[in-house]
C-alpha positions as CSV (number, residue, x, y, z in Angstrom):
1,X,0.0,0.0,0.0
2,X,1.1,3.3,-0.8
3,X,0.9,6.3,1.5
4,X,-1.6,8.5,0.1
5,X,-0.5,12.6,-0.9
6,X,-2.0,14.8,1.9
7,X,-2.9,18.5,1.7
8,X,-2.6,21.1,4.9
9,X,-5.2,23.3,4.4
10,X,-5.4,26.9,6.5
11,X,-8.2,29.3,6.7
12,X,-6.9,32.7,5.9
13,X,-9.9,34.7,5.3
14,X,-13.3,34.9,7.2
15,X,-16.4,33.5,6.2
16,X,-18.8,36.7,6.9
17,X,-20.4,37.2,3.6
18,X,-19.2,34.6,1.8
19,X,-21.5,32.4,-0.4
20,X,-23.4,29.9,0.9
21,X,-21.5,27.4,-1.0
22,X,-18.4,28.4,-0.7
23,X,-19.5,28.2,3.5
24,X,-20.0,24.8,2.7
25,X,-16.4,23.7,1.0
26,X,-14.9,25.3,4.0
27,X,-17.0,23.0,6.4
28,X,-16.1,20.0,4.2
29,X,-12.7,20.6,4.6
30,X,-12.9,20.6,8.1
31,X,-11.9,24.0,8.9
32,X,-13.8,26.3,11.8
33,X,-12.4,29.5,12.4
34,X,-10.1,31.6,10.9
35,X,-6.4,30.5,11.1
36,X,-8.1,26.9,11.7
37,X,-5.6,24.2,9.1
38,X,-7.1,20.6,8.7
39,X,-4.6,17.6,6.7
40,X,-6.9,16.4,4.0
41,X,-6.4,13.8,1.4
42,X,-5.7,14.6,-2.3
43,X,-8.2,13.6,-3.5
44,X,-10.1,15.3,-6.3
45,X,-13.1,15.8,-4.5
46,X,-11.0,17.9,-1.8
47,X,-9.0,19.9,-4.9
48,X,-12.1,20.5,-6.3
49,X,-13.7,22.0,-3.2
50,X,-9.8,23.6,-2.6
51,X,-10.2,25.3,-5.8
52,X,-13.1,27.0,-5.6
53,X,-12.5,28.6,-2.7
54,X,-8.8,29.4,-3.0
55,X,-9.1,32.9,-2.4
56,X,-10.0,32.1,1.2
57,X,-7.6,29.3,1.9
58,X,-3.2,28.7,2.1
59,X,-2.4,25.1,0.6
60,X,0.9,22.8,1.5
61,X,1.8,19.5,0.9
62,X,3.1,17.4,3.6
């Protein structure tokens, strides 16, 4: 088995105003409050969600 590629994903921005989805891509990612990080999977479920709200969020490989 092979380790899978994970992602540390931090909250930079707040979500006051913010779209309703774009709420929800930061809940799915596990995040809370600002300056919250979460280690997802790469998957392309999570880069798609990563993506779209990329504005909001700082992105590193571990």
């Amino acid at each position: 088995m092979t380790a899978q590629a994970k992602l540390k994903v931090t909250l930079v921005k707040s979500t006051i105003g913010r779209l309703d989805k774009h709420k929800a891509c930061v809940t799915g990612l596990g995040l809370r409050k600002t300056g919250s990080s979460a280690l997802v999977i790469d998957t392309p479920e999570n880069r798609g969600m990563i993506n779209k709200i990329s504005y909001m969020l700082k992105v590193e490989e571990v």
